[in-house]
C-alpha positions in Angstrom: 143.3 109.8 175.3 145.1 107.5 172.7 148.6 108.6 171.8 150.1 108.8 169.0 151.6 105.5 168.6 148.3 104.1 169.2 146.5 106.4 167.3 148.3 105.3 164.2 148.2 101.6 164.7 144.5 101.8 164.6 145.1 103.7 161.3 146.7 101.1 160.0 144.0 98.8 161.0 141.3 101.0 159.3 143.3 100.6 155.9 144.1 97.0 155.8 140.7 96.3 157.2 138.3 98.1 154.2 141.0 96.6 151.5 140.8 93.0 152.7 136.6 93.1 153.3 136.8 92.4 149.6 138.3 89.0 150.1 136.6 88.5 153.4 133.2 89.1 152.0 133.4 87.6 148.4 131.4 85.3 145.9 129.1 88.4 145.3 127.9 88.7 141.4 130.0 92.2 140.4 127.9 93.7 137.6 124.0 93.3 138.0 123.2 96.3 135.7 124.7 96.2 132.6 123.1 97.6 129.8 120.5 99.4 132.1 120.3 103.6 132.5 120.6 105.5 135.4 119.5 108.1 136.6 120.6 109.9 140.0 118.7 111.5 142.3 118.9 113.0 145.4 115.7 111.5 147.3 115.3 110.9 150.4 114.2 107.1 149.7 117.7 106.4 147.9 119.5 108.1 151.3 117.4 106.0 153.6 117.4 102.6 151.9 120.7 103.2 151.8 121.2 103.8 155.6 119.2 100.6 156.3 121.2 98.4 154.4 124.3 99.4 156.3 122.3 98.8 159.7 121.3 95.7 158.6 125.1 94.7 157.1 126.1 93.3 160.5 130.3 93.0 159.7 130.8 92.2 163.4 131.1 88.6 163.0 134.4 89.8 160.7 136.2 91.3 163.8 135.4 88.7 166.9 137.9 86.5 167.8 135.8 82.8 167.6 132.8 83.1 165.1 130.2 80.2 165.5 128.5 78.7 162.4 125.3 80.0 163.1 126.6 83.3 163.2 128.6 82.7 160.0 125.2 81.5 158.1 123.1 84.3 159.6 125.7 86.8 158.0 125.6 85.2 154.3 121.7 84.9 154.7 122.0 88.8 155.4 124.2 89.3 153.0 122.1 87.5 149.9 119.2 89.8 150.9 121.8 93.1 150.9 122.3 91.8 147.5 119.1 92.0 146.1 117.9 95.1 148.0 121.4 96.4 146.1 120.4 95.6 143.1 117.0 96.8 143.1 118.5 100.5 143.9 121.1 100.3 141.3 123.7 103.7 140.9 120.6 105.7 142.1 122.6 105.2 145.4 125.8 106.8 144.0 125.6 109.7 145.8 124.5 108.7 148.7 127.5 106.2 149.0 129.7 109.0 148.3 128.8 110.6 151.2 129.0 107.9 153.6 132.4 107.4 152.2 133.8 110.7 153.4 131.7 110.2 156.6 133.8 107.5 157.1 136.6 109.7 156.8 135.3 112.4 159.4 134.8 109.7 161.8 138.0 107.8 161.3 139.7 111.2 161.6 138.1 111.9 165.1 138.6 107.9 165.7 140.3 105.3 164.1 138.5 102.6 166.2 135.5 103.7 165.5 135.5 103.9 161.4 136.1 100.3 161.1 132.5 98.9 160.9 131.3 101.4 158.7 134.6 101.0 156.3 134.1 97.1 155.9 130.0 97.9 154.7 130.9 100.7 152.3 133.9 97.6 151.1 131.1 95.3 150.4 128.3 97.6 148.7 131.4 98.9 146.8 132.2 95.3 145.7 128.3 94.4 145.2 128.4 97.4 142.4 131.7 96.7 140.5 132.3 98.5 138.0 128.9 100.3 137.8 130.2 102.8 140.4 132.7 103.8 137.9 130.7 107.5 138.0 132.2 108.3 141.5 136.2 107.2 140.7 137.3 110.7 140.3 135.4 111.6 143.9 137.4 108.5 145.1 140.7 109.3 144.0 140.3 112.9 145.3 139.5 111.2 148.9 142.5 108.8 148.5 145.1 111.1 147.2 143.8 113.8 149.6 144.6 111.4 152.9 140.6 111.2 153.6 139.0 107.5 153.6 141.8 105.9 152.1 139.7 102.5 153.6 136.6 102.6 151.7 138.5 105.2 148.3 140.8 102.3 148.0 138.1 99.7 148.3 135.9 101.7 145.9 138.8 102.2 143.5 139.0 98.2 143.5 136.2 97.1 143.0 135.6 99.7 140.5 138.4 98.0 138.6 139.7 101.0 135.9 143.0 101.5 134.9 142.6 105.1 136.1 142.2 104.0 139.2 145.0 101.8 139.5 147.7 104.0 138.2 146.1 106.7 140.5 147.1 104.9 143.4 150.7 103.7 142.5 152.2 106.9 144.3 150.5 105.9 147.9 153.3 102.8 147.5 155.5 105.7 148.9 153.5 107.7 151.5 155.1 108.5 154.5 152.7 106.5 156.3 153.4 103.0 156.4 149.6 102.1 157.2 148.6 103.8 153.8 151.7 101.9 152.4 150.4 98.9 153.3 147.0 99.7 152.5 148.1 100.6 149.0 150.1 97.4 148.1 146.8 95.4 149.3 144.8 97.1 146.7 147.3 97.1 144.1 147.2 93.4 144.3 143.8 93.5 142.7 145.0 95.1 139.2 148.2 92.1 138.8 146.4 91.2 135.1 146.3 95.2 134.3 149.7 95.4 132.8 149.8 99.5 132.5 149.3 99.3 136.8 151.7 96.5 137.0 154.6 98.3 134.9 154.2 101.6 137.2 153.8 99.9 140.5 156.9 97.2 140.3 160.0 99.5 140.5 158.1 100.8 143.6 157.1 97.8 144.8 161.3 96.5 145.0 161.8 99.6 146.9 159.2 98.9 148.9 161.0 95.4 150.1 163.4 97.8 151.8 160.6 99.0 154.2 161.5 99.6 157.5 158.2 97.8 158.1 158.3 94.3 158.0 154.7 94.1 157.3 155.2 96.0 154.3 157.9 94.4 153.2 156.2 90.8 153.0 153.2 92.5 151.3 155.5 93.6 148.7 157.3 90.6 147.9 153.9 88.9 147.8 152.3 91.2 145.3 156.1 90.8 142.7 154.9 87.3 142.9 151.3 87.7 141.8 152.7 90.0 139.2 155.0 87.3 137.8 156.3 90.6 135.9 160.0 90.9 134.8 161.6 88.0 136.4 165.3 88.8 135.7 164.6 92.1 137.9 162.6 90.8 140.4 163.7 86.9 141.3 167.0 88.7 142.3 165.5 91.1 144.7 163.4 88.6 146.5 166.3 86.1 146.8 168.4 88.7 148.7 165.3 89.4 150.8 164.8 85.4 151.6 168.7 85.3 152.7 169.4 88.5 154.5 165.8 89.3 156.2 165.8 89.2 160.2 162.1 88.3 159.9 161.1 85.1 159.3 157.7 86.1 158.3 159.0 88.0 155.6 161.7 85.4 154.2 159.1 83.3 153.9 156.9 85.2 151.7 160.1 86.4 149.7 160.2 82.5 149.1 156.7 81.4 148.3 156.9 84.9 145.6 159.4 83.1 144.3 157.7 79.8 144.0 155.2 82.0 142.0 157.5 82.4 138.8 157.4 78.5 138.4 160.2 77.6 136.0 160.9 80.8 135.7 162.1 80.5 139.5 165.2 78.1 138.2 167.7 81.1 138.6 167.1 81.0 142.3 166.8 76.7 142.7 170.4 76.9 144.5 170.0 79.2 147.1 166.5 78.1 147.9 168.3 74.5 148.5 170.9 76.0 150.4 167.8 77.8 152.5 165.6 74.6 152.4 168.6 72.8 154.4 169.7 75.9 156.6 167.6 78.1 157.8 167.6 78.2 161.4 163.5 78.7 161.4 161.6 75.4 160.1 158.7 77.5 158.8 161.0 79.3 156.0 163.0 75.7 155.2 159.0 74.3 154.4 158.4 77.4 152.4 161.8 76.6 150.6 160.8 73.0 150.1 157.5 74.2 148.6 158.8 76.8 146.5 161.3 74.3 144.6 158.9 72.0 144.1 156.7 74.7 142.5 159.6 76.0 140.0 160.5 71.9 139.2 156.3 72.0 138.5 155.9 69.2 141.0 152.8 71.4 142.7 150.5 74.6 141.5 152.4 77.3 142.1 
């Protein structure tokens, strides 16, 4: 029987795994059906394509250790013909994806482990539709905020892209769970250019650099440097986080945030020299060297 500890690491796993599908999975056209109407029934040829698009969606490859190229093509030719069959169905599958999503929440409930396959599909048909599954965000929020299939809710609530959405999340930035934390700052990355999300979620985000998880910690100081949102507030914070952090993964993605502000990054040129030529770990002195030569514009930020 898996303890506790173990129980929530693969949690955690279940989270970050659904959230980052969407990067993992990309170059997929958003909208297909704008301009079209829907309708939405409840037949059983909807439910059934539906299920054999999933079987078909083979996201092993995702989770094995060495994946050979032929395995790699095999997925994206897979994945084109998910596309179409996607697009041909259109939002008549809304409700039918709804239900897999809290499926995926029974299951992940019962077994962490075992949701994780089924969470990275649902990811992908949620980025596939975009915004045209906009009719199930309230369902999704309800599932998020309620602690049920935060994986695929929080994929669904990306993809679907609405402010609602985004500002409905902001409060998981402080759940007691650092999985759903972590989780929460991955998919809050997503809405950096929505500047009503990125106003509510930055004074949690600084808190959030205070994490007594250090895997939260970097994500935060990652996402305050996609934001590139109140640099007099923010610079600071990530400075003392650079300097004082026992983990060197976690200094050095304080620093590359930094880097982010580009000029705006000036305020912070002498300590990153002073880290660029001390730091005991050569990893955060490089990420030093890069981020001063981001805020002097020598390289992209």
């Amino acid at each position: 029987m898996m303890d506790k500890k173990e129980s929530g690491c693969m949690r955690k796993t279940t989270y970050i795994i659904t959230v980052m599908v969407l990067a993992v999975v990309g170059f997929v056209v958003f909208s297909f059906f704008v301009g079209r109407n829907y309708s939405f029934p409840r037949t059983g040829k909807e439910r059934g394509e539906l299920e054999a698009i999933l079987r078909d969606l083979d996201v092993k490859v995702w989770f094995q250790k060495k994946v050979k190229a032929e395995e790699i093509q095999r997925w994206l030719d897979t994945r084109d013909e998910v596309v179409v069959r996607l697009q041909e169905l259109g939002t008549n599958i809304l409700p039918q994806l709804m239900e897999k999503v809290r499926e995926a929440g029974r299951i992940a409930e019962r077994n962490p482990s075992a949701g994780l396959e089924l969470n990275a599909q649902l990811a992908f048909v949620f980025q596939v539709l975009g915004s045209n599954a906009a009719p199930l965000l309230p369902e999704l929020i309800k599932e998020y905020q309620a602690g049920r299939s935060i994986g695929p809710a929080l994929a669904g609530i990306v993809a679907i892209g609405a402010t609602e959405g985004g500002l409905a999340i902001v409060p998981g930035l402080t759940n007691v769970d650092p999985g759903v934390r972590l989780a929460t700052i991955s998919a809050i990355s997503y809405f950096r250019t929505n500047s009503a999300v990125v106003d509510q979620a930055l004074p949690l985000l600084l808190k959030n650099l205070g994490d007594t998880s250090g895997s939260v910690r970097a994500a935060a100081a990652s996402v305050l440097g996609s934001f590139r949102s109140q640099p007099e507030v923010v610079i600071p914070a990530l400075i003392k986080l650079a300097e004082t952090d026992e983990d060197l993964v976690v200094r050095s993605v304080a620093i590359k945030a930094i880097g982010q502000f580009g000029s705006e990054g000036a305020i912070a040129l002498s300590n990153l020299e002073r880290i660029a030529r001390f730091d005991s770990e050569e990893v955060v002195r490089r990420a030093a060297t890069n981020a001063i030569r981001s805020i002097k514009g020598e390289i992209d930020k």
